[in-house]
C-alpha positions as CSV (number, residue, x, y, z in Angstrom):
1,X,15.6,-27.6,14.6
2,X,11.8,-27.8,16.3
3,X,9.1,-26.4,14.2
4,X,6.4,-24.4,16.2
5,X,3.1,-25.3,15.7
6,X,1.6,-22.2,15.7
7,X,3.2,-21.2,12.2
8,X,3.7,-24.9,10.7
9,X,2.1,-25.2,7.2
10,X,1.1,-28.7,7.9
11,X,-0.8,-30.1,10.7
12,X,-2.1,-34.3,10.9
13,X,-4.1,-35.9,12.8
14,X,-4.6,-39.3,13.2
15,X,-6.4,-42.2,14.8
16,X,-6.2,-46.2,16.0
17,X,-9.1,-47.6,16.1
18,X,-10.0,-51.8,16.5
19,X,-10.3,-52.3,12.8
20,X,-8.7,-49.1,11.0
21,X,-6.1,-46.3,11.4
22,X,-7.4,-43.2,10.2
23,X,-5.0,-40.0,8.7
24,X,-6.0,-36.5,8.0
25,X,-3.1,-33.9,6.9
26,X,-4.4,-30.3,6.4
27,X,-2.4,-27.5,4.6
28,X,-3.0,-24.5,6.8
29,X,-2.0,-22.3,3.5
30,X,-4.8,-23.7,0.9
31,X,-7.2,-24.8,3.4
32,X,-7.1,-28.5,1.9
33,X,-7.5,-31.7,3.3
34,X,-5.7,-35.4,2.1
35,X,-7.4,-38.1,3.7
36,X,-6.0,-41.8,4.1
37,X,-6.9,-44.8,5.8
38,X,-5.0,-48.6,6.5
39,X,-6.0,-51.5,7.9
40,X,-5.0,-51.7,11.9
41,X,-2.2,-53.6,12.8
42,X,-3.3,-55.6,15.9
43,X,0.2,-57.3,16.9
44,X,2.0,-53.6,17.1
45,X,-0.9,-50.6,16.7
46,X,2.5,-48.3,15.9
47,X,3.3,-50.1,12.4
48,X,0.3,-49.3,10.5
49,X,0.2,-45.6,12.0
50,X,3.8,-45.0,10.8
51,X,3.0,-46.5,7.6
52,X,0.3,-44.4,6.9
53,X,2.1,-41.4,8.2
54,X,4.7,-42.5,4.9
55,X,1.7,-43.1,2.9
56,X,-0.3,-39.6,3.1
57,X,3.1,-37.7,3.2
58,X,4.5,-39.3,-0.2
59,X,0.5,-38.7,-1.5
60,X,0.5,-34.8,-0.5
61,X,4.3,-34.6,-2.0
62,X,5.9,-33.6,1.4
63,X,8.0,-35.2,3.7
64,X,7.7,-35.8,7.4
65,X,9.8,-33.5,8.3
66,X,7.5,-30.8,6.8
67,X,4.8,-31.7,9.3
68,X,4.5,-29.5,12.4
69,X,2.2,-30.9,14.4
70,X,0.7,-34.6,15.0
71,X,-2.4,-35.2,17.0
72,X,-2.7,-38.7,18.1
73,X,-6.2,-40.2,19.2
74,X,-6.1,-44.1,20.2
75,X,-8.3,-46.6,21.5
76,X,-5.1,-49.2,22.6
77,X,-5.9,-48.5,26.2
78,X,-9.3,-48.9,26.1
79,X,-9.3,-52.0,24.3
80,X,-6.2,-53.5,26.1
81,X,-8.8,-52.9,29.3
82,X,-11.5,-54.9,27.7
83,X,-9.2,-57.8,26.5
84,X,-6.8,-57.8,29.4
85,X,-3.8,-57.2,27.3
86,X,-1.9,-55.8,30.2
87,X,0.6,-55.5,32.6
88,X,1.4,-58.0,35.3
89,X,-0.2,-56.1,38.2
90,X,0.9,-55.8,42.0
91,X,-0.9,-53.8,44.5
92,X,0.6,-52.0,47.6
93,X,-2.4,-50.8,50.0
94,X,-3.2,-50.0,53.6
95,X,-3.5,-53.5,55.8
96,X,-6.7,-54.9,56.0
97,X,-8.0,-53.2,52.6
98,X,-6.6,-55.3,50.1
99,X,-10.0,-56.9,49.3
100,X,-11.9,-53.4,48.6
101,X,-10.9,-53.8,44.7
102,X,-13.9,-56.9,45.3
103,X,-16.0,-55.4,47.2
104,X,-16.3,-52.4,45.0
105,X,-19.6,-50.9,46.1
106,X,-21.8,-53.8,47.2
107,X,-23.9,-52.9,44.9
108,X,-26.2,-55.2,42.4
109,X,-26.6,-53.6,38.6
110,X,-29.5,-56.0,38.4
111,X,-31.3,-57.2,41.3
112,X,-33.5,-60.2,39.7
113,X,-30.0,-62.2,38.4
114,X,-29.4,-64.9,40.5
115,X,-26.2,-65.2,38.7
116,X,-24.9,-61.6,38.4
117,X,-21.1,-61.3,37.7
118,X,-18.9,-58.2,38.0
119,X,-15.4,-57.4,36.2
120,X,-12.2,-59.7,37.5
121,X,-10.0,-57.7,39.2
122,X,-7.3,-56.2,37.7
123,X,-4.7,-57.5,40.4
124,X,-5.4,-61.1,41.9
125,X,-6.0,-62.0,45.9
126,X,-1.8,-62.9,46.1
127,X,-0.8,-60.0,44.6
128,X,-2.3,-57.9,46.7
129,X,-0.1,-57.0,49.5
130,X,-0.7,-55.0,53.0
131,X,1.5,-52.4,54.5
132,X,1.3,-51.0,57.7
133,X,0.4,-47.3,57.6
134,X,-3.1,-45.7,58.5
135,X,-4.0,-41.6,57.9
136,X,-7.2,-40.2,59.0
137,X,-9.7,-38.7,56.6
138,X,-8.2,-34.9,56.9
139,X,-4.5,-36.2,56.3
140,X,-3.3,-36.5,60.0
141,X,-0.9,-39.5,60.7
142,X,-2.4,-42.1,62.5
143,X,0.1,-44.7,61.9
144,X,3.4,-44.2,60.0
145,X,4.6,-45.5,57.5
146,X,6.8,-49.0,57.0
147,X,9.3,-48.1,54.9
148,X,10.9,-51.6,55.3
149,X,7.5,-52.9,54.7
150,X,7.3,-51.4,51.3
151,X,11.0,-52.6,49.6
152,X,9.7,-55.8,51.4
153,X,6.5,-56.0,49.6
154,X,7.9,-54.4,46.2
155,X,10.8,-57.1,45.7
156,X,8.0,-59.6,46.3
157,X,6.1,-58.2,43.8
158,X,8.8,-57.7,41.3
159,X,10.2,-61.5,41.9
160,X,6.8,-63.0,41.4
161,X,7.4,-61.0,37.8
162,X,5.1,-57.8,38.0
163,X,6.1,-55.2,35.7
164,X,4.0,-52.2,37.1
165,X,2.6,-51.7,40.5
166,X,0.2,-49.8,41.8
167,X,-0.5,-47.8,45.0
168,X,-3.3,-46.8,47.1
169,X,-3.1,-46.1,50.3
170,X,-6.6,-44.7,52.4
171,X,-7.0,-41.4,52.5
172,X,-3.8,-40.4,50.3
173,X,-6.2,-37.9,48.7
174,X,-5.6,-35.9,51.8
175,X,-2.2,-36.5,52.4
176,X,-0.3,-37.6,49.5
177,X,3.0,-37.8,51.9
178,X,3.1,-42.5,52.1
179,X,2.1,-42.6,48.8
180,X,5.1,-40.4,47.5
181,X,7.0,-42.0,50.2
182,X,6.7,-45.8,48.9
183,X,6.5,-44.1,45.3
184,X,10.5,-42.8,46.0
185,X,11.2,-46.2,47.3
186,X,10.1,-48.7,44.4
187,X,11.4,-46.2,42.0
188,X,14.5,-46.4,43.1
189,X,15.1,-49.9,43.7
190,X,13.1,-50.6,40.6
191,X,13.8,-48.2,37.8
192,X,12.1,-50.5,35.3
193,X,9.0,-51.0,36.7
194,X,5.6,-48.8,35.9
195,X,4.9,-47.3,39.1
196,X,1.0,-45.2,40.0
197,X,0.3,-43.3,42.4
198,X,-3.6,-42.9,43.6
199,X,-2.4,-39.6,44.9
200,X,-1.4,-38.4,41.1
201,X,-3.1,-40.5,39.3
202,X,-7.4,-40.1,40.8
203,X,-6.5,-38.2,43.8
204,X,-10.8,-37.7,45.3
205,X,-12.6,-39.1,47.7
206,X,-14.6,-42.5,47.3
207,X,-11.6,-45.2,48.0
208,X,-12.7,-48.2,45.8
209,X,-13.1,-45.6,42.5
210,X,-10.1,-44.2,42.8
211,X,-8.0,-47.7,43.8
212,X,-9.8,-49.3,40.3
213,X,-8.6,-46.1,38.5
214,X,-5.0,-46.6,39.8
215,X,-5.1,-50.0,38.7
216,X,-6.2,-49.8,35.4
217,X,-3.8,-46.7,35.3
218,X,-0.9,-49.5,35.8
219,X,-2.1,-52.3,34.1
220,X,-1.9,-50.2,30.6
221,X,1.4,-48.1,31.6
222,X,4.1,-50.3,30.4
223,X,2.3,-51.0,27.1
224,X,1.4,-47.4,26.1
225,X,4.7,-46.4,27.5
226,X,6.4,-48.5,24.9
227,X,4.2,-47.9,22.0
228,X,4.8,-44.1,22.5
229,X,8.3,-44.4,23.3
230,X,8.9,-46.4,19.6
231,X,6.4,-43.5,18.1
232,X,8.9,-41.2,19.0
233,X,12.5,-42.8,17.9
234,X,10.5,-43.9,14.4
235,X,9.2,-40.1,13.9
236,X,12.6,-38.8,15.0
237,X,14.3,-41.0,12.6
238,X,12.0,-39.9,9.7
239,X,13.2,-36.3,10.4
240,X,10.2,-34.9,12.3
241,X,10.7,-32.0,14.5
242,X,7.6,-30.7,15.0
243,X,5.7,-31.5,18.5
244,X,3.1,-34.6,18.6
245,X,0.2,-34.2,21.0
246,X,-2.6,-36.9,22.2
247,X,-6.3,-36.6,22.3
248,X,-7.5,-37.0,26.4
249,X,-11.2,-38.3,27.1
250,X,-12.5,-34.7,27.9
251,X,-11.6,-33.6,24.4
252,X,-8.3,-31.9,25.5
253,X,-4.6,-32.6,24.4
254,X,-1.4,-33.8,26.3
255,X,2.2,-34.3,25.7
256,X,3.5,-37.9,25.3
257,X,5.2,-37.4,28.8
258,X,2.0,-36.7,30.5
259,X,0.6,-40.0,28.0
260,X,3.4,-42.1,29.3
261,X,2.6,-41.3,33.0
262,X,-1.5,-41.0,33.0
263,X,-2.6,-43.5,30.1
264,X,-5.6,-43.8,32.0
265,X,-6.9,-40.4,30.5
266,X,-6.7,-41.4,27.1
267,X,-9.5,-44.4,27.7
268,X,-12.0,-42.8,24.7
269,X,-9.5,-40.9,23.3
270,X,-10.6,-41.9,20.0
271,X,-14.7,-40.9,20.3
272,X,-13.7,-37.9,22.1
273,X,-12.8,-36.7,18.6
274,X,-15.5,-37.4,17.2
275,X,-17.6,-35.7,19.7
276,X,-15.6,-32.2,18.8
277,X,-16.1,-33.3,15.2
278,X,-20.1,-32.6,15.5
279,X,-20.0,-29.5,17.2
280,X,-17.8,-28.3,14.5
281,X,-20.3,-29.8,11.7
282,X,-23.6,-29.2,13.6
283,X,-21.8,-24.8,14.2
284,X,-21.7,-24.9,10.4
285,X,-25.0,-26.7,9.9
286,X,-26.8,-23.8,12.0
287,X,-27.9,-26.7,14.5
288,X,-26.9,-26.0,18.0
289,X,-28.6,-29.2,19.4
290,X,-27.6,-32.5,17.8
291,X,-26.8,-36.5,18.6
292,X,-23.6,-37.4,17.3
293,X,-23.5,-41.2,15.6
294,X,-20.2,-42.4,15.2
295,X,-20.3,-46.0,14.2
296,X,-16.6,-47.5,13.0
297,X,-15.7,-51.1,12.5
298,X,-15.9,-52.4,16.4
299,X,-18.8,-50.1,18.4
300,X,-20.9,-47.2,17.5
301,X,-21.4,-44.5,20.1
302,X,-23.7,-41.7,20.8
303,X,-23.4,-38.1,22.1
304,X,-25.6,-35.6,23.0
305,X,-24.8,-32.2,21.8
306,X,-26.6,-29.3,22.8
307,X,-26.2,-25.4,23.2
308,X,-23.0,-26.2,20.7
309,X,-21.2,-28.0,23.4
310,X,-20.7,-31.8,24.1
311,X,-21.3,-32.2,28.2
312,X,-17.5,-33.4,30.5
313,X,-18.1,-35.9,33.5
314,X,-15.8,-36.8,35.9
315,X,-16.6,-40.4,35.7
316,X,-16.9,-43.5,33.1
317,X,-17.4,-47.1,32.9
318,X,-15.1,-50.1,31.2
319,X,-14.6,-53.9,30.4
320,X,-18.2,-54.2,31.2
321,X,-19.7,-57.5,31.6
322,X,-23.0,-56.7,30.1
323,X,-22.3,-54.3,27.4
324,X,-25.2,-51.6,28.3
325,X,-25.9,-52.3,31.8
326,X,-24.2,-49.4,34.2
327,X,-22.4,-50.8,37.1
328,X,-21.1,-53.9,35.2
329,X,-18.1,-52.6,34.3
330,X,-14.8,-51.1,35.7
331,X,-15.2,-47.5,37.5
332,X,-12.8,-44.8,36.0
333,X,-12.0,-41.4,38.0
334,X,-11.1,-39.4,35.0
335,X,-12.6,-36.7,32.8
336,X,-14.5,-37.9,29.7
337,X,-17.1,-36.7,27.3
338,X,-20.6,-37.8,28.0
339,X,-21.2,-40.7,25.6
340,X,-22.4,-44.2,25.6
341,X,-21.7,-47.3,23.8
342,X,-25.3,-47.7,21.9
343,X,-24.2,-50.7,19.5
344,X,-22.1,-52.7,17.2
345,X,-19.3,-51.8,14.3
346,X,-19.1,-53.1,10.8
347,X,-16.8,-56.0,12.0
348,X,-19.1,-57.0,14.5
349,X,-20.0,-60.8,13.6
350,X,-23.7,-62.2,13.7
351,X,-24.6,-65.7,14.6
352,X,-27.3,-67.0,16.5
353,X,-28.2,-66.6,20.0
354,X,-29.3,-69.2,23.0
355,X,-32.7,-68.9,21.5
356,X,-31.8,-69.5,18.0
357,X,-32.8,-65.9,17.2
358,X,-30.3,-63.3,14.7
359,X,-27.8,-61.8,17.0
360,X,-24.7,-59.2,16.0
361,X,-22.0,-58.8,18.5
362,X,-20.2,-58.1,20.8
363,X,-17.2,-60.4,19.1
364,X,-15.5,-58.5,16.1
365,X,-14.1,-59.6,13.2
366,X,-11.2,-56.7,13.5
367,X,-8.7,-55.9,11.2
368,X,-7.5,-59.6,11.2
369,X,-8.4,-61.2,9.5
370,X,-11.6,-59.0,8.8
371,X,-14.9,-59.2,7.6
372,X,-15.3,-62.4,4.8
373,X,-15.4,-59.6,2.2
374,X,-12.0,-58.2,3.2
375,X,-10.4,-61.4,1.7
376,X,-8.0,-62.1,4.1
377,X,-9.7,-65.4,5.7
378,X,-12.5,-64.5,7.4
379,X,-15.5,-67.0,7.0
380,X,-17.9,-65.2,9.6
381,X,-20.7,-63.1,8.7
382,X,-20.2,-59.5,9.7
383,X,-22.4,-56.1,9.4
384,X,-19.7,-55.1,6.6
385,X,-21.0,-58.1,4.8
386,X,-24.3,-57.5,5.2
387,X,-23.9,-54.0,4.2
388,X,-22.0,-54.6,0.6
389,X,-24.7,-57.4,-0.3
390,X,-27.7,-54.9,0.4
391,X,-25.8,-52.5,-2.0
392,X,-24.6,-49.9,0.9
393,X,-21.1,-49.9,-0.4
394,X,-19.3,-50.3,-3.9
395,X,-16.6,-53.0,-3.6
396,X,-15.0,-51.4,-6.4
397,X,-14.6,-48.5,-4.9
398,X,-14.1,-49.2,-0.9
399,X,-11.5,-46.8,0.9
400,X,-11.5,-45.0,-2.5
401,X,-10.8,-47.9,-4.7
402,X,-7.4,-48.9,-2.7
403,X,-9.1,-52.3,-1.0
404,X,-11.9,-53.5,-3.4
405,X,-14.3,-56.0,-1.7
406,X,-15.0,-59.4,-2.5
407,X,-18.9,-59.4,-2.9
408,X,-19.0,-63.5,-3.7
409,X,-16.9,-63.8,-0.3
410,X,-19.7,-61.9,1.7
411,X,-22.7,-63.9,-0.2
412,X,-21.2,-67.2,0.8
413,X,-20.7,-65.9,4.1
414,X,-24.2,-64.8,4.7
415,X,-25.5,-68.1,2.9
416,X,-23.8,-70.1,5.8
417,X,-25.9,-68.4,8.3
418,X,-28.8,-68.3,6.5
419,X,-29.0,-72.2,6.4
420,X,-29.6,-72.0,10.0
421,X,-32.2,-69.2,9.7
422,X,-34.0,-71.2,7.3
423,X,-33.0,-67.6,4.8
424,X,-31.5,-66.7,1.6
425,X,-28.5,-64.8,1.9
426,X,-30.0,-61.3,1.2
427,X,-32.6,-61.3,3.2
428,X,-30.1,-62.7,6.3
429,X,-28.2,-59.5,5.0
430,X,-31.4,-57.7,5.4
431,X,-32.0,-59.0,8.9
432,X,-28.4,-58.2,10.0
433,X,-29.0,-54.5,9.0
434,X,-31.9,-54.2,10.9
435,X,-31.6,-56.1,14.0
436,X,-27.8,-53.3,14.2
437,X,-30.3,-50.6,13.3
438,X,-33.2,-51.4,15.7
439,X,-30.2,-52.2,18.8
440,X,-29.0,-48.9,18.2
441,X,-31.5,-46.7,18.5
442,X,-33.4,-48.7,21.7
443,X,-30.3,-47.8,23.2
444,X,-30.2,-44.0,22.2
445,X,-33.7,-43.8,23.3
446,X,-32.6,-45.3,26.6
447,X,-30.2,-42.7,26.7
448,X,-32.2,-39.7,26.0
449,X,-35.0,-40.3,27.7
450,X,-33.1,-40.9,30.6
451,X,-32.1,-37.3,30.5
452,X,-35.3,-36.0,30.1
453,X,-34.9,-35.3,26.3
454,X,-36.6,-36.4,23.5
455,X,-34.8,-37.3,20.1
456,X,-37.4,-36.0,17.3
457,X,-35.8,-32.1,18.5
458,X,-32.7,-33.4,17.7
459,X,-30.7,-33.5,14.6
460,X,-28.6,-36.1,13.8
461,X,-24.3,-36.0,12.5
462,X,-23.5,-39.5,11.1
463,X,-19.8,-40.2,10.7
464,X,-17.6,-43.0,11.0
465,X,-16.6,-45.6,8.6
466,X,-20.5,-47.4,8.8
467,X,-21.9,-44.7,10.1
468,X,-23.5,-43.1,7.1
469,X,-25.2,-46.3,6.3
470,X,-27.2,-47.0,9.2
471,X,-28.0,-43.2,10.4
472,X,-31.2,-42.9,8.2
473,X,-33.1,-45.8,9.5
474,X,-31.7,-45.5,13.2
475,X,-33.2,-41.7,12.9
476,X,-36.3,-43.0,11.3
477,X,-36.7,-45.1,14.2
478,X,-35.9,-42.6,16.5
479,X,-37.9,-40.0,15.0
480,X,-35.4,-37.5,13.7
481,X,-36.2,-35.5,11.1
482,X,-32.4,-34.3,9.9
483,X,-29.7,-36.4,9.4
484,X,-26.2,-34.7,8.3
485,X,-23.3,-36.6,6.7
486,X,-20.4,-34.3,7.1
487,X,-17.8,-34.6,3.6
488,X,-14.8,-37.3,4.7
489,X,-17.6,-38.6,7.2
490,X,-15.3,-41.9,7.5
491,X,-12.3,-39.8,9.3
492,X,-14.8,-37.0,10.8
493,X,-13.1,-37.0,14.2
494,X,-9.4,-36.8,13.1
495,X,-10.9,-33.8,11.8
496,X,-11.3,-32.4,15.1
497,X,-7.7,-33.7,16.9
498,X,-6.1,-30.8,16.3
499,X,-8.5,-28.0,17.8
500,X,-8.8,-29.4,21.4
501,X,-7.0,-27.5,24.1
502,X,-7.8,-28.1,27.8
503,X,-6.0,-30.1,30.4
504,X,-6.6,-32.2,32.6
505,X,-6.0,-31.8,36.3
506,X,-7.4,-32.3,39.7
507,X,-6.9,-30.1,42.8
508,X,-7.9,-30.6,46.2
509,X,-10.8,-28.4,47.0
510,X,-12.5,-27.8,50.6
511,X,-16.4,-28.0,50.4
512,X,-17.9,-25.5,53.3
513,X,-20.4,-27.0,55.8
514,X,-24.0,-26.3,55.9
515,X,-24.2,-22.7,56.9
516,X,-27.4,-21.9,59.9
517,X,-30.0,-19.9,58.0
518,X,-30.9,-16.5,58.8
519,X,-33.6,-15.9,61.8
520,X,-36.6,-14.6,59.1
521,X,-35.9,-17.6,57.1
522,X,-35.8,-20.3,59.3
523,X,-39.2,-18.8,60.6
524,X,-40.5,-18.7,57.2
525,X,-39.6,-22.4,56.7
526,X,-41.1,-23.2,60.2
527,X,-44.4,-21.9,58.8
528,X,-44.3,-23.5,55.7
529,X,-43.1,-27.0,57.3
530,X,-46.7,-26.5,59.7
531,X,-49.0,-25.4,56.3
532,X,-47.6,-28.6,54.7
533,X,-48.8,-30.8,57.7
534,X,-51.8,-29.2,58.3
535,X,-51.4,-27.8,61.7
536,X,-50.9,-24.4,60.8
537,X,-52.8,-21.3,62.8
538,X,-56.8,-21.2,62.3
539,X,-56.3,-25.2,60.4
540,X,-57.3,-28.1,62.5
541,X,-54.5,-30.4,62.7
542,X,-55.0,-33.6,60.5
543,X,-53.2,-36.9,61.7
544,X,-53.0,-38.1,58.3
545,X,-51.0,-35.5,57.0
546,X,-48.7,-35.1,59.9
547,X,-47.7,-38.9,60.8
548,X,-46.6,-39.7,57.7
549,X,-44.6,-36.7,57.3
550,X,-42.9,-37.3,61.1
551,X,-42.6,-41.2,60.2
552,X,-40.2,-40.4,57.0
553,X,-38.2,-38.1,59.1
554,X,-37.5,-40.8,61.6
555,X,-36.1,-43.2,58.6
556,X,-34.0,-40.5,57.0
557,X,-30.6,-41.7,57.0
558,X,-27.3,-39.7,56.4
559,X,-25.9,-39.4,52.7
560,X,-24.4,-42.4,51.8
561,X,-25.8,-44.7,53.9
562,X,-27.3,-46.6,51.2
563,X,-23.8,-47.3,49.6
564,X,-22.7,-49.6,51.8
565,X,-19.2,-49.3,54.3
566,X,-16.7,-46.8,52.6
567,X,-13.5,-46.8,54.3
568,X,-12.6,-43.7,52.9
569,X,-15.8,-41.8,53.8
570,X,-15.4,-39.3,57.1
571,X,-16.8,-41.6,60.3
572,X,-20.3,-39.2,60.1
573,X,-21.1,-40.5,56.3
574,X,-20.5,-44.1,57.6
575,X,-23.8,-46.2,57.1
576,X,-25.5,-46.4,60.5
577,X,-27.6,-49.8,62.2
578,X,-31.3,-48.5,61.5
């Protein structure tokens, strides 16, 4: 019999992340909290979550079957993006566009490199196939549809051993009708391959955003689709009945169904969490404007928080090639909470860079086989490492006394690359710390100012498993005056799983046109526009205020221009010969 939700004693949330799987189970009745945490399991994400779903069950002296709601956050889909851990991919599009998901934008991140590199392309040059069919921008058939074409191309596909395929044809955004058409087809000759639509999946205007959205929606289907799929038989087995929901990017929850269809919107799944978590903490701290810090064991991240709310966009970035560089990584169509990527974890190894200079990142120790402290084999020198020999953490008592540390493990480490520095151990530990600390708040500051704020009227929420022990001297740098470490700061945003509630959709919306001003106005502008140039009544007119003001209106181009050819841009927004 199903449980609802809404009257369920217990409620848990929990969380994948690159290094650790974090659980929080909260008894509605007292008001408690039981927290947990276990080690990731890299080779199948879904063995260490169901074995800590056991583990803080048996603790709390319930069963699983008491439970009536999970909330699920995950960062698998990002970080099968970034590693390429994914489906073999096949692409269906409109002939003579199969090269747009190479193009992108023609448009350089950094102008000065000579040797600037971009993403690699999801699907490869042979795997992107042409079909005949053409619609104009407002929907209306231009050519049909090769039906033929399609089962053609999709057999292809499938016999060259593509488990998921993707399809974007131009302009589906306006009329979804090939799209659904070739959809029906593949999934009926092919019921076992992952099929996306751009037309469900990122269904706006701007062809190559929405055809690298589609892609990456594919490339992650199959694998997400399984992991859920065994989620759900292992839970059902254990006797839960109750329903299990999954944290989106925006903040908002799904059903697995919609999980299993759209994995795309579950990219920062994980930090969107944790961006909840500090409005919650900041609401209760009396702060309405804060910067949430949330630094685990493979990134830290940064959010802006202000009025009490964190800010939605419609757009993000992945797989970048340089890791804080915007337009170096992979366009997503998909709603997201505003926050960037501002440094390393506490697996993040150092080493030396080209230079022979202290560098941490981006390479991770992980879960396997860890930082050298963990015990498990790992010989590199990590930021956890660092931390326990500068006296951060008690390796007696790490993840409450349940994985003790081995300090001599993390000194020999740190001696190693010392030898190259020419350093003792501790004071490599001490360079570590501050070269992570001194990283991560240049990139906040970056991030700020380029919104026109300035950190020192900001507080700051720390949380995350390293977060609490770099916030003080990243807000010291920063010039932050509060720093709040919320109680359970290492599971903060599990916290927060369970109170988001929106949904994500998209629906086709008709912008209206410029509308002619009224007569008084457009006088009233026409008398402004002369007092500007200098040629208004009873003012001599001065040449050098009115040639310059008639030579930029002659090199005024139309919006867009500057992007480059965009096939699916309406023929007056296509760039023009100056």
């Amino acid at each position: 019999m199903a449980i609802d939700p809404s009257t369920a004693r217990y409620r848990l949330g929990f969380d994948i992340g690159g290094t650790f799987t974090d659980f929080v189970l909260l008894d509605a009745t007292t008001g408690g909290i039981s927290l947990h945490k276990c080690l990731t399991t890299p080779e199948d994400p879904a063995d260490g979550a169901l074995e800590g779903i056991r583990a803080i069950c048996a603790a709390a002296g319930i069963a699983v079957a008491d439970v009536g709601e999970l909330l699920h956050g995950t960062t698998l889909v990002t970080n099968a993006l970034i590693e390429g851990r994914g489906a073999r991919l096949g692409l269906l599009t409109t002939r003579g566009f199969r090269d747009v998901l190479e193009f992108g934008i023609e448009q350089r991140y950094d102008i000065y490199d000579l040797f600037l590199r971009f993403p690699d392309p999801l699907v490869p040059r042979h795997r992107r196939l042409e079909i005949t069919e053409r619609l104009a921008h407002d929907g209306r058939v231009l050519e049909p549809l090769d039906e033929a074409a399609v089962l053609a191309e999709g057999s292809r596909l499938v016999a060259d051993g593509c488990s998921a395929i993707a399809v974007c044809f131009l302009h589906s955004y306006a009329n979804p009708a090939h799209e659904q058409a070739a959809g029906r087809i593949l999934r009926e000759a092919f019921p076992n391959v992952s099929i996306s639509l751009s037309s469900e999946v990122a269904p706006e205007i701007r062809e190559y955003e929405r055809l690298a959205t589609t892609c990456a929606n594919a490339f992650v289907q199959p694998l997400m689709d399984r992991y859920i799929g065994r989620l759900l038989r292992e839970l059902d087995e254990l006797g839960f009945a109750g329903t299990l929901r999954l944290m989106q990017s925006d903040g908002g929850l799904c059903a697995p169904e919609v999980a299993r269809t759209f994995p795309i919107r579950l990219l920062e799944s994980g930090p969107a969490g944790g961006a909840l978590a500090t409005v919650l903490f900041a609401r209760e701290a009396g702060l309405p404007d804060a910067i949430a810090f949330d630094m685990g064991g493979t990134t830290a991240k940064s959010c802006l928080i202000e009025n009490g709310r964190a800010a939605v966009v419609p757009m993000m970035e992945t797989a970048r090639v340089r890791r804080f560089r915007r337009g170096s990584g992979l366009p997503i169509k998909a709603p997201v909470v505003d926050m960037i990527e501002i440094g390393a974890g506490g697996g993040s190894i150092a080493g030396l860079d080209e230079t022979g200079l202290l560098k941490v990142g981006p390479r991770s120790a992980g879960a396997a086989p860890g930082p050298a402290c963990y015990g498990q084999g790992g010989e590199e020198s990590t930021v956890t490492d660092a931390n326990l020999l500068l006296g951060y953490y008690d390796p007696s008592f790490f993840l409450g006394g349940s994985m003790p540390l081995d300090k001599p493990a993390a000194e020999a480490a740190l001696a190693r690359l010392g030898e190259k520095l020419g350093l003792p151990a501790i004071e490599t530990a001490a360079g570590i710390h501050a070269v992570v600390c001194e990283a991560m708040a240049g990139a906040a500051r970056v991030h700020l100012i380029e919104k026109g704020r300035d950190p020192r009227r900001y507080a700051m929420v720390a949380f995350g498993g390293a977060g609490p022990a770099h916030a003080v001297r990243v807000a010291r740098v920063l010039g932050i005056g509060q720093v709040l470490i919320p109680p359970a700061s290492g599971a903060a945003s599990r916290q927060r799983h369970g109170l988001g509630a929106g949904q994500c959709a998209s629906r086709r919306t008709r912008i209206p046109g410029p509308q002619p001003a009224p007569r008084g106005r457009r006088r009233r502008r026409r008398r402004e526009g002369r007092a500007l140039r200098g040629d208004a009544p009873g003012r001599p007119a001065s040449p050098d205020h009115g040639a310059p003001a008639r030579r930029r209106a002659c090199c005024r181009e139309p919006a867009g221009a500057d992007r480059g050819f965009r096939g699916d841009l309406p023929h007056a927004l296509h760039a023009r010969g100056r």
